[in-house]
N, C-alpha and C positions, 0 to 999 in steps of 0.2 A: 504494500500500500504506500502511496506517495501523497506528502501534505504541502501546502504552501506557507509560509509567516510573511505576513503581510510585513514590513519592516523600514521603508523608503520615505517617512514621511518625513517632517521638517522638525516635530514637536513643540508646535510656536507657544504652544500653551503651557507648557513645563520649561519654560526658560526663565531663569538663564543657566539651570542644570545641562540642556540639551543646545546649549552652545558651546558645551565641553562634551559631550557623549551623546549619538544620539539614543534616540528612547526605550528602543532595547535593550540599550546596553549599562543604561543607567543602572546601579546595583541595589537589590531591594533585598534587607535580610544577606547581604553579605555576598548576594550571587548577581550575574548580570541579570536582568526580568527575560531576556528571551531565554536562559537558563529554564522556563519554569515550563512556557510551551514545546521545550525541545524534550526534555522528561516525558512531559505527556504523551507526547505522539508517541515516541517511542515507548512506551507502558503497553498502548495498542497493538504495535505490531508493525507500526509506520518505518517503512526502510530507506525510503532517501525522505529529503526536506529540499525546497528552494526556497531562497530569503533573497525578498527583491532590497536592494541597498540605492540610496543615493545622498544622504545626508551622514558625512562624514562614516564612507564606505570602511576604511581601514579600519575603524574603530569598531563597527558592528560584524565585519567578518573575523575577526580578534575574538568577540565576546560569543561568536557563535562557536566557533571552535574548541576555543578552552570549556566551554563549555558541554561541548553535544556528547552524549549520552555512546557507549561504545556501541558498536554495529549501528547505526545511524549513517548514513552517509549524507554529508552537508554539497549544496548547490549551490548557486550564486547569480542572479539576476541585477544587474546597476541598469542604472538607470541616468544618463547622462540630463537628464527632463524629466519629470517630474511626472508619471500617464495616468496618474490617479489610481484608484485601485481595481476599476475594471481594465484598463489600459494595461496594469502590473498582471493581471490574472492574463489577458487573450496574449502576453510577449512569452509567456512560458507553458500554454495551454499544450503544446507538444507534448510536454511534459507530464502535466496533468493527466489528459486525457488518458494515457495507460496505465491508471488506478483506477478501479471499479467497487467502490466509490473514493476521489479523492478526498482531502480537508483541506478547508482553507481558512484560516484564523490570523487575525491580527496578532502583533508584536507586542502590543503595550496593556498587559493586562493579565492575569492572574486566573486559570480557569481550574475549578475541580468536580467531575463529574462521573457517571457512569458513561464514559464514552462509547467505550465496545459495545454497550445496550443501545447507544445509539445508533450508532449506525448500522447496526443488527437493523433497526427497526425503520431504517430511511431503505435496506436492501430489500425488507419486505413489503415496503407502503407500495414500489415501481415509480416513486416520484424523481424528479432529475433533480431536485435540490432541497435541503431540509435546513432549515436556519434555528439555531438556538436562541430563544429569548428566555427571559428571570424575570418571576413573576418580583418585581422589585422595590420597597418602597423608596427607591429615589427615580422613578418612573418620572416624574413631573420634570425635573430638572433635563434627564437623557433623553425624552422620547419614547417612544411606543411602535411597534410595529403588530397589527391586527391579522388574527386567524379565523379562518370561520368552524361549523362546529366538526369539520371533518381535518382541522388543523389547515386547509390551504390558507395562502398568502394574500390577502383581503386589503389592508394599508398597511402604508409605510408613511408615520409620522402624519403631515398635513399634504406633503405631497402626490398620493400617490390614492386611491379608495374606489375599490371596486363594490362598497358596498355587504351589507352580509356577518359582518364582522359579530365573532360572540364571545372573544378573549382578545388578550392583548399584553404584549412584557417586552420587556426591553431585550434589546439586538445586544445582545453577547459576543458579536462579532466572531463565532464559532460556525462553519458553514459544512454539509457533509452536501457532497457535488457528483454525479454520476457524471458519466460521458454523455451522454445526449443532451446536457445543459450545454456544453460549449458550442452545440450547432444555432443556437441564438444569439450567441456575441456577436456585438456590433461590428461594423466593418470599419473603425474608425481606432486612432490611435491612444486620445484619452477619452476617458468615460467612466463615470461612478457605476460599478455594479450593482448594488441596488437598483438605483432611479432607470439606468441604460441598460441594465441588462435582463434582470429576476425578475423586477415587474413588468414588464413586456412581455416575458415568457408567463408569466403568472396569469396576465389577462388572455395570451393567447391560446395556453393549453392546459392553461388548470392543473401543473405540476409542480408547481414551487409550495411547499409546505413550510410548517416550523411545529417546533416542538417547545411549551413554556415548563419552563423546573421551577421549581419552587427553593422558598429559602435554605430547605433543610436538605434539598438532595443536589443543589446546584451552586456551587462558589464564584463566583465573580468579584472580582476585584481590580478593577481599572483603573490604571494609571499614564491619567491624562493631565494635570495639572498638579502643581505645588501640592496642594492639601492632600490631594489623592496618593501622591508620590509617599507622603509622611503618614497620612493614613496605611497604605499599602507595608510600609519598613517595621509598622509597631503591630501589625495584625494579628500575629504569629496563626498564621492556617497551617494544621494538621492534613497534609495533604495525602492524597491515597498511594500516588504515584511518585513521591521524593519529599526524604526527608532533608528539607532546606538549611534548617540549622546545623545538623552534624556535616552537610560540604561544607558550610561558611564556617565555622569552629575549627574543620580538619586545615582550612586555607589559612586559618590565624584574626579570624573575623571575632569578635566580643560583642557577645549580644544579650543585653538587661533590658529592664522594663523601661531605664529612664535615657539609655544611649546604645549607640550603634558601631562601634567603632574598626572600620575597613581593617584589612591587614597591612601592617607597618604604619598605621596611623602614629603619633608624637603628641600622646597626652600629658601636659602637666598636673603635677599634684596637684595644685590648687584651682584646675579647670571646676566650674557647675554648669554642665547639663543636663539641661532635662526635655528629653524626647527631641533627642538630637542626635541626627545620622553624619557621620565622618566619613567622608570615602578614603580610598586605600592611599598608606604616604602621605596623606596631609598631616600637618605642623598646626600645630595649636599655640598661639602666645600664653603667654603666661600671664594669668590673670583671668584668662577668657569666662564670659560668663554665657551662655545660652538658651533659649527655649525654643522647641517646634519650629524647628527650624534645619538647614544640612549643611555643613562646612566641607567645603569642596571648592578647587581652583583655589585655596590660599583665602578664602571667603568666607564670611558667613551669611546665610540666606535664608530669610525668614519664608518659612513657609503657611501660617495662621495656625492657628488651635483646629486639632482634630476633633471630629465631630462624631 
């Protein structure tokens, strides 16, 4: 089986972290975050991966490496422009297409689930695409995407409503993809796959489903912004597929309730933090005092009070 990690984007919203790393490669709990979907896939059975790159590529094919799981074989897609993430899906659909059914999931984001039950059950539905939404109560803030009562693909947000709609949970950015979804890609080089591609196919032959988890059988955890980044480093999830904190501990990482601190970080005695992540080899003055916040580039950067 072969997956895709969506990984090429800019991170505009997690800067000025992801003007030093980009978003995959940012370290959450000691590891880089695409560390967390490369476990996953590989838990299932997933034997190669391709990671489209274009924002500071060196640095995320580093973290995918040191990172990927043995017998994994890693792949590599740049992106010299930017094609969006349908444009990122149709440049290595070659690829794609000879896994029945492929995955394709975002880079910046934390997932734990029964996968294998999933896509058990996208090979049994005959649908060409099954999207993971969470039933989630921060729905209001992310959006919503609508199923109807046999789970097809009904809205997307306020753009898209074919009407019919009897549930609704947020896009997990989790996608299980047969081969006959790709005969609907547009003939164009950028393109959002949702709005350009699932929903086109969705209206036209009524095989884009999803499937919504709930809180207690589906983990998500995204990390798209500051808060969410410092949310995301003090969560500590018990994950099914990698234990996070014995790699980060084995790499020389320190990890308490009130700090985080990278391997070979330079903590002084007399630093106070609290709920503050250090990334690896930063130097701390002396004196430093901190809160909710991540010291990295020689900086300190407040990130708000977790919520």
């Amino acid at each position: 089986m072969r997956a895709m990690i969506v990984g090429a984007g800019l991170g505009a919203r997690l800067r000025p972290l992801t003007q030093m790393l980009p978003k995959p490669a940012v370290p959450v709990r000691g590891l880089p975050l695409v560390a967390y979907p490369l476990a996953m896939l590989a838990s299932v059975g997933v034997s190669e991966v391709i990671v489209n790159t274009h924002h500071l590529p060196g640095a995320l094919r580093e973290a995918c490496q040191t990172s990927c799981p043995a017998g994994l074989k890693l792949h590599f897609s740049n992106e010299e422009s930017l094609l969006h993430t349908g444009g990122a899906i149709r440049r290595v659909v070659g690829f794609l297409r000879e896994s029945d059914p492929c995955l394709i999931l975002g880079g910046d984001m934390i997932l734990d689930l029964d996968l294998a039950a999933l896509i058990e059950r996208h090979r049994s539905s005959g649908r060409a695409a099954t999207l993971l939404l969470r039933d989630d109560p921060r729905a209001a803030r992310f959006g919503t995407i609508g199923v109807d009562g046999q789970g097809r693909l009904r809205r997307i947000a306020d753009r898209f409503d074919l009407g019919g709609e009897q549930a609704a949970g947020v896009y997990t950015w989790l996608n299980v993809v047969s081969p006959k979804a790709f005969a609907s890609l547009p003939d164009q080089e950028v393109f959002n796959h949702l709005d350009d591609w699932l929903a086109p196919r969705a209206s036209e032959f009524g095989d884009v489903g999803a499937e919504i988890g709930g809180e207690n059988d589906t983990l998500w955890i995204p990390v798209g912004t500051p808060r969410e980044y410092l949310e995301a480093n003090f969560a500590e999830p018990d994950l099914r597929y990698l234990d996070a904190s014995a790699h980060a501990r084995a790499r020389g990482v320190t990890l308490a309730k009130d700090r985080i601190i990278g391997a070979g970080a330079d903590i002084p005695a007399d630093a106070q933090l609290d709920r503050v992540v250090v990334w690896d080899d930063e130097k701390l003055p002396v004196g430093f005092c901190g809160r909710d916040g991540v010291f990295a580039g020689g900086a300190f950067h407040a990130c708000g009070a977790t919520t």
